[in-house]
C-alpha positions as CSV (number, residue, x, y, z in Angstrom):
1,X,45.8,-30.5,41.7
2,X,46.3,-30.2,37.7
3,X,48.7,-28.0,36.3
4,X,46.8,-28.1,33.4
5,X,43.0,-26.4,32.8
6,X,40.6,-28.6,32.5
7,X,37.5,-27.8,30.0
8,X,33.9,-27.1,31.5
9,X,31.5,-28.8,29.6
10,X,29.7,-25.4,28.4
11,X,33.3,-24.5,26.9
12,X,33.4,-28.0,25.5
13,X,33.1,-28.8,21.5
14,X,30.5,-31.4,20.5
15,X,32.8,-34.5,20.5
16,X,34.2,-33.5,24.3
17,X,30.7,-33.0,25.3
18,X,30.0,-36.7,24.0
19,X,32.6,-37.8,25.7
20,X,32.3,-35.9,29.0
21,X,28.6,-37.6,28.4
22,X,29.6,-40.8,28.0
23,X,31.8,-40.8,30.7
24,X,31.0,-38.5,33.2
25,X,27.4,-39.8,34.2
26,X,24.6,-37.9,35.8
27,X,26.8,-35.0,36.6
28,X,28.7,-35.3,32.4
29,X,32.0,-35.1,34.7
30,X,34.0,-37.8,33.9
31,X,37.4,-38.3,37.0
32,X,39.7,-35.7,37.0
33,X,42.2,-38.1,35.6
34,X,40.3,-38.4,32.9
35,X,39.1,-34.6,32.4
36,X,42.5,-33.7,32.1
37,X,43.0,-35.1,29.0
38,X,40.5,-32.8,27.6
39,X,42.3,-30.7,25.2
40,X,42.5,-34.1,23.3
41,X,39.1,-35.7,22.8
42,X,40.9,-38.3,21.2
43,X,43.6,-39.3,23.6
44,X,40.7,-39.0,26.2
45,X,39.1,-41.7,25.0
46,X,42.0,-43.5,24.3
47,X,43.2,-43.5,27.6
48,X,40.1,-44.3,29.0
49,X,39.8,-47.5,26.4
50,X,43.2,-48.3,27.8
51,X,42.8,-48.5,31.5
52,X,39.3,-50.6,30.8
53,X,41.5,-53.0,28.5
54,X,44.5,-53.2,31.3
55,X,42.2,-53.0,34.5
56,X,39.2,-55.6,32.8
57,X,40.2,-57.3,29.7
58,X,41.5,-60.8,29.9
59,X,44.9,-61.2,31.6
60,X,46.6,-63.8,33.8
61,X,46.3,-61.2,36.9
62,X,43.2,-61.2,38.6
63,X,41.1,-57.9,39.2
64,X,41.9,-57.8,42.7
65,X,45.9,-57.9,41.7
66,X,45.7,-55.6,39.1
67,X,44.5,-52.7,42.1
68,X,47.1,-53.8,44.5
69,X,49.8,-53.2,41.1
70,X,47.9,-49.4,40.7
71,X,47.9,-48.9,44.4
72,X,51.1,-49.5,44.6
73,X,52.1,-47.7,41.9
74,X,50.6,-44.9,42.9
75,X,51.8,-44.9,46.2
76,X,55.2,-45.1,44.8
77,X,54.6,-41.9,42.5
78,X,52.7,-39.7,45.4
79,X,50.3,-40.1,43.8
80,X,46.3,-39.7,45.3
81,X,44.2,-41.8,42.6
């Protein structure tokens, strides 16, 4: 659970709403993870260019050993994603 509010999309400003849009699919929700950047629009969509560019740009590490690095990680930091 957050600690910090996230935004509905009816409370949104246009460029969230894009973004929630463009992110969030059907249902304009994009992963918690993501939503909870919200107050941001801009750091929203830079984290979310981040993890593509780490989890499926070019790299040495293979998909499949990037998400046992993240699963790891996360299990190291308690952490449920």
């Amino acid at each position: 659970m957050a600690y910090i509010n996230y935004i509905p999309y009816d409370d949104a400003s246009d460029e969230l709403k894009r973004l929630f849009e463009k992110l969030g699919g059907k249902d304009r929700t994009p992963a918690n993870i993501v939503r909870i950047a919200g107050h941001n629009p801009k750091a929203m969509e830079a984290h979310v260019d981040f993890y593509r560019a780490i989890m499926f740009g070019k790299s040495p590490l293979t998909r499949r050993q990037r998400e046992m690095i993240a699963v790891v990680v996360s299990g190291i930091n308690d952490c449920h994603y």
